[in-house]
Every structure is written in C-alpha cells, then in structure tokens.
N, C-alpha and C positions, 0 to 999 in steps of 0.2 A: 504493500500500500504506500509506503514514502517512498521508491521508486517510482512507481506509477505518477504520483498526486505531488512531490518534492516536499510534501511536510504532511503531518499528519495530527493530531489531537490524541490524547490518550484515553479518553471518554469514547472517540469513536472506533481506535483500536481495540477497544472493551466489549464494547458493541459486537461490530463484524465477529472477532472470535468465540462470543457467549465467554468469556472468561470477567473476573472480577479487575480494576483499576489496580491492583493492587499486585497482582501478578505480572501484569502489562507490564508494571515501569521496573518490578526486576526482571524480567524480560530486557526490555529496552536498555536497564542499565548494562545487560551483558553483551547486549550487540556493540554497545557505545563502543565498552573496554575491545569488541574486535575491530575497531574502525569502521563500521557496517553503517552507524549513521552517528549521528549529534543530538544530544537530548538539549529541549528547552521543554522552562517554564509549562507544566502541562500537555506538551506533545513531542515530538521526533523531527528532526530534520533531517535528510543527507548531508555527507559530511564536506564541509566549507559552506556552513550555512550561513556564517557570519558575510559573506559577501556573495553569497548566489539567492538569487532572486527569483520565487517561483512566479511560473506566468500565470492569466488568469485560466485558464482550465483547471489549474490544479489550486490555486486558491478557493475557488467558488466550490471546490467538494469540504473544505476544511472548514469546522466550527459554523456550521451552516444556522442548526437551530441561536446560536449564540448571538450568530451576525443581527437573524432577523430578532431577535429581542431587542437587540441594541438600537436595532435602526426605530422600532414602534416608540421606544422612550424616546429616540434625537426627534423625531416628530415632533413628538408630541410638545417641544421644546418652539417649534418655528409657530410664528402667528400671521395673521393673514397679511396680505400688504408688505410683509418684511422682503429688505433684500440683501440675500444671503450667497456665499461663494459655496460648491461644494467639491472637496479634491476627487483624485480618482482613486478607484478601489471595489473592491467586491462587497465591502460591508456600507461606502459610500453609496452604493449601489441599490441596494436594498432601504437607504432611507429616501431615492430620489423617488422610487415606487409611492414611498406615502405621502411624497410631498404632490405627488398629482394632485390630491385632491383640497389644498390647499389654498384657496382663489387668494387674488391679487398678487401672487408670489413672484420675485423676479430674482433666477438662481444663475450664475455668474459659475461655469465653473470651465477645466479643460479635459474632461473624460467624456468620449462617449457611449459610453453606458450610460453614464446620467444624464446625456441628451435625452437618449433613444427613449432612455424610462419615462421624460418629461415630455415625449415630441409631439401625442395627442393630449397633454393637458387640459382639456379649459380651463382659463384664465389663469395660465402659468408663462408669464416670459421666459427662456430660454437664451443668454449671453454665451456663446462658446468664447473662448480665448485663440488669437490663433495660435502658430506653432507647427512644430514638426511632428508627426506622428509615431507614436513611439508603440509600436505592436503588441507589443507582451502582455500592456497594459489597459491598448486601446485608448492612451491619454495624448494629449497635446505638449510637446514639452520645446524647452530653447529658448533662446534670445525674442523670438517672434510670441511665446505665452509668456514671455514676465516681460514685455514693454506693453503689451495689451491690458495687464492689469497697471500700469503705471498713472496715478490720477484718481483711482476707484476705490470708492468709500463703503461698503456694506456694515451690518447689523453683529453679522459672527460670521464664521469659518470654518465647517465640518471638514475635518480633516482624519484619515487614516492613517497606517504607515504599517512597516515589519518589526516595531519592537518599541516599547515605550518603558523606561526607567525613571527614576526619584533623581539621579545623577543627571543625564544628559536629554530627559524628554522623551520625544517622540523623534525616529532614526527613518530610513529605508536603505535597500540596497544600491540605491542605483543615483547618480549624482547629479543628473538632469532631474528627474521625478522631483530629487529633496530640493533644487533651487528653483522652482515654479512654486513646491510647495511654501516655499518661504516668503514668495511674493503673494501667495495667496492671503496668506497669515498679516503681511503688511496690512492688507485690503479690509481688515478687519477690525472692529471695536472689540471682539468675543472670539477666544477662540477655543472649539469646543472637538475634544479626541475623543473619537470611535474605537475602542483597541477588545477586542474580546481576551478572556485570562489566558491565551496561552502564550499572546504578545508581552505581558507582564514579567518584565525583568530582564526582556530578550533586547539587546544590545548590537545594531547595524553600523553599518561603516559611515554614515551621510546623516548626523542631525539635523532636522527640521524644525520643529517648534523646541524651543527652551522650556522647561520644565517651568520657570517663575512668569513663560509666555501664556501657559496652556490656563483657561479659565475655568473649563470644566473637562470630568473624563464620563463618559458615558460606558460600561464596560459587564461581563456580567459575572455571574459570582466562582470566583477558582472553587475546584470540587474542593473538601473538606482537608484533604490532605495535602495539598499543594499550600506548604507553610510559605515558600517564597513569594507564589503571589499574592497572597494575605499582607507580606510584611513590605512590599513594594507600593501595594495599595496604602497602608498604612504609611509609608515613607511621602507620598506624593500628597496626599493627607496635609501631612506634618507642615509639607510646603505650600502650602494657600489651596491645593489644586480641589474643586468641589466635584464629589465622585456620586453618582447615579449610578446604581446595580440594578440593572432586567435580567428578571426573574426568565428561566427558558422553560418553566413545565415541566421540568424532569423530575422533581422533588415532592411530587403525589400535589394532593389539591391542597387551596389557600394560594395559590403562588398568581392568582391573576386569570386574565379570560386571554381569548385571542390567540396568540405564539405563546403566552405565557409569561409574556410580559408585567409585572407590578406596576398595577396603575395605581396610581395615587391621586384621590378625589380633590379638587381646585380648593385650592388654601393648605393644602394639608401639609404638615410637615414630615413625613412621617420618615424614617431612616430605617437601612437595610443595615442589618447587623453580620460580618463576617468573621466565620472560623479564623482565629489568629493562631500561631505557631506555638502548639503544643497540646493544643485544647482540643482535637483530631474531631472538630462537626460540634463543640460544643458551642452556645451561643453566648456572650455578654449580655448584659441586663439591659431591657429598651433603650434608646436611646444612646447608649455608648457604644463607642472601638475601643475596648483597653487595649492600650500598648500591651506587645510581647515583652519577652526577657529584651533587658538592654536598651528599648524605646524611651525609658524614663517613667515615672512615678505615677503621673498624674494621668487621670482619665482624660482620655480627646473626643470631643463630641464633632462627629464627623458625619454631615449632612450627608444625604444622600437623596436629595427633592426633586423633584419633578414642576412643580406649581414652582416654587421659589426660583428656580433657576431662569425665567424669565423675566425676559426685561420688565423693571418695574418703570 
C-alpha cells in the first residue's frame, strides 16, 4: 500500500488488514529498521520522505474520512460575501466542494481542483492566479502566480501543506508550491491550516507559513496512542495557534451528524479534549489540555471553537 499510494495512515493500514493499530506500527516499526519505508506521525512513508512528494492520486486515497471532516469544520468557518484565497491540495479540495454553496463568495486561489469544484457555483466568483502548471498537483505555480497575487487583500487563507510543527509551521516538498504559498498567506488578514494528524510533527524541506503566522489549525483528533501528535498539538497551543478538532465518526455515536464532523451550535464554546502523552485515550476534565510530562504546571485552556473563530 505505500508503494502503490507513497504514504499511507496507520488507521487505514488497520483497516485493509483487519489487524489492530497496535500491531500495525510494530509492524511498521520493523520494516523502518529494514529500510522498507519511513515512519511519521501516524502513518508510513517511502523512504526519502522528507523531500519526495506524493502526487495527487496517491494523496487523495490517504486520510480521506479525516480530510473531509476537516474540510465541513473550514466551512463552516467562511460566511457569505467573504473573500477568501484557497491553496492547493486534496484536503483544500474537499472544502472548495462546500464552499459551493456558499452565495456571494469570491475565492482567489491557484489549484485547479478548486476551480473545477467551484466552476458551476451559483453565486460563487472564481479568481485563478496565473502561473505555470505544475502537474503532480494540478496547481499554478512561479513568478506568473505570486505577481498575480501582488496588490490582493482577502479575509483569511486556507492553506495545506506535507507537514506542520510547533518549531517551523506549516512545510511542503516542493519549492515553487511553498513560495506561491507564501504569497498566498501575504494576501491575507487570517490565516487558517488544514493539516489532518498524520501531518503533525512531520517536518519538509520548504517552510511556508511560520508557526506565530498560522491563526488557526483546523485538524482532526490523533488516535489515542499517537502521544507525539497530542504533544505537537499541545506545542502549537502553547504558541497562540487556535486549534478546531473534526470529529471523523469512527469513535461510535455522540461525535456529530454528516462525515462526522463536531458541530458546535452558534455561540457555543464548547472545546474538544485530547488524549495527551501517557494517559493512552484517557480524557482531561471539560474544558482543559493539561500539559504532558515536561509542558509545565499549569493547566492550558485551549479552545477548540467553531462559532468563535469567526470574524467578529
């Protein structure tokens, strides 16, 4: 399967083989030790992951239910009339579908997939950037999409990428993609990362947004045992960054209608609470993220809003 797909989730290698998560990743860890592939954060790469770049065919099979939770929450984030940039990607991808139905919306971006998703809108403008087309991606990239955004003022900037950390942000593979993305981000008052848990922690060669750039992360919940994505969530936390968790429906009922997404009724404040490192699925008490070993003493109350995170 990471042959095939160039990266893989450990949730969905669980899956395909009826086997438990838990087996998976000592599995995984003994292929690592043969050079066979590259463990991250919650899935599997081939090995030289840190600078190979899956295309989209093989993205769009990875963390599929994850993506589309993440995209129903970024939604549910744009209001009508706003004008908003959105970068390229698969999980971009997935929130340009809901933004059809969005009236008076005018989206600024250089992928097209998120043309194609927007192109029978009503009442949806559509700005491509130009640029040279970059295949893998299906994005517009070069000197020709970041002088097109030069001058351009929008609302926020949903943005993607291969890997987002507490230290360096949001990265990708590829060094045309990251420097359009950074004009994207210029373009912006807000700017809001899509990153599902298996990007958490994972570290590319081409920063893009700066970690004290990123205004919100949109992301969904690392399984119970992945302490590192917990403790990187909690890191970007610590740094101002305001984190929203969609719920994917895998976790039996309560978790939301729709993909499975946690809707949060208008005003509400209400915070998702995640397994931290050592607690294996257990929860903290409404309302807080305690810090793991080593984070420091005090409790961190670490929003995770839907209603709030709109412009007031």
């Amino acid at each position: 399967m990471v042959r095939a797909n160039g990266a893989v989730s450990l949730r969905e290698l669980a899956r395909v083989v009826q086997t438990s998560e838990v087996t998976v990743r000592r599995d995984v860890r003994a292929l690592e030790a043969e050079g066979l592939l590259d463990r991250r954060h919650g899935g599997a790469v081939l090995p030289g992951g840190f600078t190979r770049e899956s295309g989209f065919p093989q993205k769009s099979h990875l963390a599929t239910a994850e993506k589309t939770a993440i995209a129903d929450v970024a939604a549910s984030l744009v209001e009508e009339g706003e004008a908003i940039v959105v970068g390229a990607g698969t999980t971009t991808q997935e929130l340009a579908r809901r933004l059809a139905r969005v009236p008076g919306l005018t989206v600024v971006t250089n992928s097209l997939l998120v043309a194609q998703a927007l192109a029978h809108a009503n009442r949806v403008e559509v700005v491509m950037t130009g640029g040279t087309l970059r295949g893998s991606n299906y994005a517009l990239v070069g000197s020709g999409a970041e002088q097109s955004l030069q001058g351009l003022r929008v609302s926020r900037a949903f943005l993607s990428g291969s890997g987002l950390t507490a230290e360096r942000g949001l990265s990708t593979s590829n060094m045309l993609s990251a420097s359009v993305d950074r004009a994207l981000v210029q373009a912006a008052a807000e700017v809001v990362v899509l990153a599902d848990h298996t990007k958490l922690g994972t570290d590319t060669m081409f920063q893009t947004v700066p970690t004290d750039v990123i205004t919100r992360l949109v992301t969904d919940e690392p399984p119970a045992h992945d302490d590192r994505a917990a403790t990187e969530l909690q890191a970007l936390a610590d740094q101002g960054v305001q984190i929203a968790v969609a719920g994917t429906g895998q976790s039996g009922p309560g978790h939301g209608h729709g993909h499975g997404t946690e809707q949060l009724p208008p005003g509400a404040r209400g915070r998702r609470d995640l397994p931290l490192p050592g607690q294996r699925g257990g929860r903290p008490p409404a309302g807080q993220f305690r810090p793991g070993p080593g984070m420091g003493a005090e409790p961190l109350e670490r929003t995770a809003r839907v209603a709030d995170m709109r412009r007031r």
